[in-house]
C-alpha positions as CSV (number, residue, x, y, z in Angstrom):
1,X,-19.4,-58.4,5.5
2,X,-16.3,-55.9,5.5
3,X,-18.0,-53.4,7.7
4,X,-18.6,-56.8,10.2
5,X,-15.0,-57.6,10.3
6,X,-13.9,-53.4,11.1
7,X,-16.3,-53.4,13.9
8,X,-15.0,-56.8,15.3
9,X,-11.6,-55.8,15.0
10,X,-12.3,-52.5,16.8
11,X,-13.9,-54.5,19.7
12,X,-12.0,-57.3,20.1
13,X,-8.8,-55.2,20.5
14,X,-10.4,-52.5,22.9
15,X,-12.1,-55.7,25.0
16,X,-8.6,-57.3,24.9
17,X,-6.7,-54.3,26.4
18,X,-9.6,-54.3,28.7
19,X,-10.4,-57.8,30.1
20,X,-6.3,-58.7,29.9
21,X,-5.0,-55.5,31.2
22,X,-4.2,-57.5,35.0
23,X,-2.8,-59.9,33.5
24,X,0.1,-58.1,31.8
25,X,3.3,-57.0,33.9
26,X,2.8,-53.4,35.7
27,X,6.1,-52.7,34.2
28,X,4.6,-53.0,30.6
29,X,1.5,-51.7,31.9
30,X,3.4,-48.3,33.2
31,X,5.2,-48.4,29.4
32,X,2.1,-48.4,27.6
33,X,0.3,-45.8,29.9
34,X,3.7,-43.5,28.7
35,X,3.5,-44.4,25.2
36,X,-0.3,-43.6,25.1
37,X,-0.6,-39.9,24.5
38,X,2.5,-39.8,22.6
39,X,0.8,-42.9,20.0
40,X,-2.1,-40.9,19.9
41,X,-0.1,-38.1,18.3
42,X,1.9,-40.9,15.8
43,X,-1.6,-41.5,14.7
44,X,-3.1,-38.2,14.0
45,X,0.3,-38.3,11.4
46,X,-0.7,-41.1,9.7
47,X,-3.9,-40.2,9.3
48,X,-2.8,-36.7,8.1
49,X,-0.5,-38.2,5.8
50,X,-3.1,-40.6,5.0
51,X,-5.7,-38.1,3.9
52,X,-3.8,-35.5,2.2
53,X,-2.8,-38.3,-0.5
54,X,-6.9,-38.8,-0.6
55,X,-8.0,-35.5,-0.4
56,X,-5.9,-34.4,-3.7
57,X,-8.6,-36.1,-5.9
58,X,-11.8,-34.9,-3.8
59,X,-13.0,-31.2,-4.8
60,X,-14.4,-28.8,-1.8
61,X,-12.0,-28.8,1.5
62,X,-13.6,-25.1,2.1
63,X,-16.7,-26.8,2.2
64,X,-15.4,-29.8,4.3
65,X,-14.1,-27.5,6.9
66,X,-17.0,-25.5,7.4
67,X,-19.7,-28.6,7.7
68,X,-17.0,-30.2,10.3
69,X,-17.3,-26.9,12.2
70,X,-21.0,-26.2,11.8
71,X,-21.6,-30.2,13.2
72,X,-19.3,-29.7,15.7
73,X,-20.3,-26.7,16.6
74,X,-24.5,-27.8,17.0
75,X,-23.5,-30.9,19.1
76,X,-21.7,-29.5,20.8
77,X,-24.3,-26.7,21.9
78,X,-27.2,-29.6,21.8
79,X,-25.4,-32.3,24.1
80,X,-25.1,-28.6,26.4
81,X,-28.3,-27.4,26.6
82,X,-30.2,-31.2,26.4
83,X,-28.3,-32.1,29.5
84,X,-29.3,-28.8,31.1
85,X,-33.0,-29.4,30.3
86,X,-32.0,-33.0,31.8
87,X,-31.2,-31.7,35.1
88,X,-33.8,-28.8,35.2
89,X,-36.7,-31.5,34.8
90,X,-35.8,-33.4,37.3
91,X,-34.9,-29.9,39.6
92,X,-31.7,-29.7,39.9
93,X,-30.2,-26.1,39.9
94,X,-26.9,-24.8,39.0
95,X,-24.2,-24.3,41.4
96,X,-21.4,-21.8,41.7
97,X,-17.7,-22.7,41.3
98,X,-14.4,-20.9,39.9
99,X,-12.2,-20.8,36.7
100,X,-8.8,-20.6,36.3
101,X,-7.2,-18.6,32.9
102,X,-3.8,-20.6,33.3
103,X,-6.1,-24.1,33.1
104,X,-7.3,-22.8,30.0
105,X,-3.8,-21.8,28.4
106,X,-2.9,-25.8,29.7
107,X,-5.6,-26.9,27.7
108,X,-5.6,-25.0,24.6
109,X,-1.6,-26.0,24.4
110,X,-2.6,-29.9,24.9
111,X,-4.9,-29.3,21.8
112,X,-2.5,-27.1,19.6
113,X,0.2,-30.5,20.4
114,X,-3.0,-32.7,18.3
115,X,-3.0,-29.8,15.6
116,X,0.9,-30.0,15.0
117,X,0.5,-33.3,15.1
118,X,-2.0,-32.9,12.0
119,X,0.3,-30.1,10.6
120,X,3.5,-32.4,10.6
121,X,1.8,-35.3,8.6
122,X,0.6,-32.8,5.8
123,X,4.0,-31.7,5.5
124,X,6.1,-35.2,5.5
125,X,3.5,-36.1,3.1
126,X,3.7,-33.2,0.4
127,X,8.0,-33.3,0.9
128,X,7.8,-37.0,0.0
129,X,6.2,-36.5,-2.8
130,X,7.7,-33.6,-4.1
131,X,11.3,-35.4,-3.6
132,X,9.4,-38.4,-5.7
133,X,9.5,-41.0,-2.8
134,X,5.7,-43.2,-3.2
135,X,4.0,-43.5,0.3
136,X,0.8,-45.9,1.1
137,X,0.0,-45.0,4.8
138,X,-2.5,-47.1,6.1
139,X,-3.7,-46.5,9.5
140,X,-5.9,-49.2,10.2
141,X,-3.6,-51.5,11.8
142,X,-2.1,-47.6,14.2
143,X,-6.2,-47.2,15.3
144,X,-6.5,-51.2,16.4
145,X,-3.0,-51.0,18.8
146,X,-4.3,-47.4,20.0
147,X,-8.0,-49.5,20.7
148,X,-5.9,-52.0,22.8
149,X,-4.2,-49.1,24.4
150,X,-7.4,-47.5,25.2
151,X,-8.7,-50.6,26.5
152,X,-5.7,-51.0,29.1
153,X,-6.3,-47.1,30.0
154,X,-10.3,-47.7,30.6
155,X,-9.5,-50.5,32.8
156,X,-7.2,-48.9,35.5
157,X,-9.8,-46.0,35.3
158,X,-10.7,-45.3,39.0
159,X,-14.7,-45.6,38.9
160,X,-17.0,-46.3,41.8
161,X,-19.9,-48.4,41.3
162,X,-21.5,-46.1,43.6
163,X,-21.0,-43.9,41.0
164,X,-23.5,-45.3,38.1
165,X,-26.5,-43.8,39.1
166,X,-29.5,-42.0,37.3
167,X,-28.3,-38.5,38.2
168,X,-25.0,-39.2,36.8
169,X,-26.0,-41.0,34.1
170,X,-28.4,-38.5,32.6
171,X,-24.4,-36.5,31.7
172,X,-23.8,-39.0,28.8
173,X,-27.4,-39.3,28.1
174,X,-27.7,-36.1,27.5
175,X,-24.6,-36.0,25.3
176,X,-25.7,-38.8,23.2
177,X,-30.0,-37.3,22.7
178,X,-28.0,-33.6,22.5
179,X,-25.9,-34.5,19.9
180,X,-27.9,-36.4,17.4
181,X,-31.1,-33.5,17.8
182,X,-27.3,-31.2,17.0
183,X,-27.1,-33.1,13.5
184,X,-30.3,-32.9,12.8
185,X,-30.3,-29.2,13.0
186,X,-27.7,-29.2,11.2
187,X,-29.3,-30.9,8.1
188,X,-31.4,-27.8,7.6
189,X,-28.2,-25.9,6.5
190,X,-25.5,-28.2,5.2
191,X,-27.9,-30.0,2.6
192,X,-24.7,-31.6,0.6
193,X,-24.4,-34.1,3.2
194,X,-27.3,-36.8,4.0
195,X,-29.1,-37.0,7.8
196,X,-27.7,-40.6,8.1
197,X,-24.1,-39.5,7.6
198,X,-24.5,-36.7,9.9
199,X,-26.0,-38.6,12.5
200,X,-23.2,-40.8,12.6
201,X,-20.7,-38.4,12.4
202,X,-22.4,-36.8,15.8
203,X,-21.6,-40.1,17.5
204,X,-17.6,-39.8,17.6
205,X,-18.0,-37.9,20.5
206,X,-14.8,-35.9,20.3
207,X,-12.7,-39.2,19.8
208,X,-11.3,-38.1,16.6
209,X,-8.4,-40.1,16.9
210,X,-11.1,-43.5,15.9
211,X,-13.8,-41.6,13.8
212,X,-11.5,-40.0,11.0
213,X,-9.9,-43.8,10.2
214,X,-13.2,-45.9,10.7
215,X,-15.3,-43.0,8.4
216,X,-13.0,-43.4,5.9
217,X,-12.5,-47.1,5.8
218,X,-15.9,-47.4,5.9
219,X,-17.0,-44.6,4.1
220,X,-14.8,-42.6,1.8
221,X,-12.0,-40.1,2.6
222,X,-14.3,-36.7,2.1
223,X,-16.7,-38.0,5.4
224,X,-13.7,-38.9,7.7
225,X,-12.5,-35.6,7.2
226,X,-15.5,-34.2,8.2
227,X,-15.3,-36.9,11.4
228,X,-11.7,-36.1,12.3
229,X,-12.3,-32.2,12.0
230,X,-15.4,-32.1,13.6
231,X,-14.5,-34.5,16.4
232,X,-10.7,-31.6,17.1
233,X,-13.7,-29.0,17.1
234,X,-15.7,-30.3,19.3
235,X,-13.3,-30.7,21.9
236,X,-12.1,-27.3,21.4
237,X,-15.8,-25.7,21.6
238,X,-16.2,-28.2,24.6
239,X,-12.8,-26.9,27.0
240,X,-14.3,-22.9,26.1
241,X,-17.2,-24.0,27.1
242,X,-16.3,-25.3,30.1
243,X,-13.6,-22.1,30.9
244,X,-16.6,-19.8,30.0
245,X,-19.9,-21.2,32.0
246,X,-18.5,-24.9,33.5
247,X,-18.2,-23.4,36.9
248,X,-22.1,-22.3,36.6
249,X,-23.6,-25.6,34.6
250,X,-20.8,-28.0,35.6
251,X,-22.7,-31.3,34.4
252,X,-23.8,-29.4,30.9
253,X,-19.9,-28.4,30.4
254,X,-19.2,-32.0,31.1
255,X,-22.0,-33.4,28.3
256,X,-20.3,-31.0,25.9
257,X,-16.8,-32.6,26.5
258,X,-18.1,-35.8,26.0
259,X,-15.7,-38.9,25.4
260,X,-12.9,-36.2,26.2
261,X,-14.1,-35.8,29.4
262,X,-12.2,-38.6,31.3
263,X,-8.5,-37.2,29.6
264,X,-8.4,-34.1,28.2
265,X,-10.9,-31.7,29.6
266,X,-10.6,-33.9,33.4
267,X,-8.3,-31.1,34.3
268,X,-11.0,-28.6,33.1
269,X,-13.5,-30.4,35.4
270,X,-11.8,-30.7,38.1
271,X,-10.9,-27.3,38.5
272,X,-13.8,-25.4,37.1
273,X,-16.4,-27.6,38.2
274,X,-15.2,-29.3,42.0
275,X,-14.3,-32.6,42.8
276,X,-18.3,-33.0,43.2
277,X,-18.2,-33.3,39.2
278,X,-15.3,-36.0,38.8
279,X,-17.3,-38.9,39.0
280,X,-19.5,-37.3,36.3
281,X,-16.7,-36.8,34.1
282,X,-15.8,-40.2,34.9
283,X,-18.7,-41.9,34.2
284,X,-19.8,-39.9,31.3
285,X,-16.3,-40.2,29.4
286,X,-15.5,-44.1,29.6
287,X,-19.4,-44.5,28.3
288,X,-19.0,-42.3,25.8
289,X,-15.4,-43.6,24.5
290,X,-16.7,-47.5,24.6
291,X,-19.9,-46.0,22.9
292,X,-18.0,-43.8,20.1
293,X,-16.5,-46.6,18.4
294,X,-19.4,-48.9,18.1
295,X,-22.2,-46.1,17.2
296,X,-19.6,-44.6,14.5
297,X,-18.8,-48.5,13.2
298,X,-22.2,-49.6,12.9
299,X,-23.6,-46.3,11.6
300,X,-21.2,-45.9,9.0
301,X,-22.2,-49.5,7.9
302,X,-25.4,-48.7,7.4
């Protein structure tokens, strides 16, 4: 019955930002659009904070940041190569394009800013403590304004209907089929965690901003570390992914990137893959960030 009421929660306030985003001022709109990236980054704090109090009484980090890199790491590689065999069924060759070094230096910055971010709450939270001052950091109620936020953002996102076709679609498809045969790869090696968990955890997509706090709340602490690193990783894998062979296999790169394919890699896309791949990334991201919620919620309820 809890697990009900997280999910609803989660939807109600991403369908609310959503469904009343014209109805709110433009002014307000334009502040909330500003305060976005910047409340993304006031979250990854809390949640820092958050689970360096819970992580003092669980035994293994080593071992929690190597599964988080080895998941991330086979997703992301099997949402690649599934959307490649995707595309060569159906015979559609790769295509040539053009990288750009200074793109990548934009985009590795953009992702140091998240691990700061991560860095800063570990800190605050270890200098309160030491100075004796109790902290209860609950992040829940952060995650359900930054769903409304999200909700607002996916609403004023520029898609064509022209755009939801099968070609296009088989990007997220591929993503979703890629990542799940990725976790259960995976469960050959890292045999301390259970196939159920680590299919869910392949369904955050690279939102790890939602899947470290939903995990947790709905798991324990020790798994939505594993989401929240794995989901950073996979992002990271994704953007050198995308420097190294985007501009060859543009609607691969764009699989691998997943939900972060709309925001943070977009850049990536557009100049590594041609404005003939925006509408992919497009498409493929705001399915993939409705998607990552819900699969994460109802898995981890399981």
């Amino acid at each position: 019955m809890q697990a009900f009421i997280l999910i609803s929660q989660l939807l109600l306030c991403l369908a609310a930002g959503y469904f009343f985003a014209k109805k709110i001022p433009s002014s307000l709109i334009k502040l909330c659009f500003k305060v976005l990236p910047y409340f993304s980054y006031l979250l990854l704090i809390g949640i820092s904070m958050e689970f360096t109090h819970a992580l003092e009484n669980i035994h293994g980090s080593s071992q929690i940041l190597s599964s988080a890199t080895a998941l991330a790491f086979f997703t992301t590689i099997g949402s690649f190569l599934c959307c490649f065999a995707l595309y060569k069924f159906i015979g559609i060759q790769p295509v040539s394009g053009k990288i750009s070094l200074l793109l990548l230096l934009k985009s590795c910055i953009s992702i140091s800013y998240a691990c700061i971010a991560l860095a800063v709450g570990f800190l605050l939270a270890k200098l309160l403590e030491n100075i004796g001052i109790p902290t209860q950091v609950n992040t829940w109620y952060l995650l359900l304004v930054f769903m409304f936020l999200i909700g607002l953002d996916l609403a004023f996102s520029p898609l064509d209907r022209s755009w939801l076709n099968f070609k296009i679609l088989l990007v997220p498809i591929g993503c979703i089929v890629g990542s799940i045969i990725g976790a259960l790869l995976c469960s050959i090696f890292l045999k301390q965690l259970q196939l159920k968990d680590l299919i869910m955890l392949s369904q955050g997509y690279g939102f790890y901003s939602m899947s470290g706090i939903v995990v947790s709340e709905l798991k324990n602490p020790a798994l939505g570390s594993i989401a929240l690193i794995n989901d950073l990783f996979r992002e990271i894998f994704a953007i050198i992914l995308m420097y190294c062979i985007g501009w060859r296999y543009p609607r691969s790169a764009i699989a691998s990137a997943a939900a972060t394919a709309m925001d943070v890699s977009l850049p990536m896309v557009k100049q590594a893959c041609g404005n003939d791949f925006i509408p992919h990334a497009m498409v493929s991201g705001f399915i993939l960030s409705i998607l990552a919620p819900i699969a994460v919620s109802v898995l981890a309820a399981l």
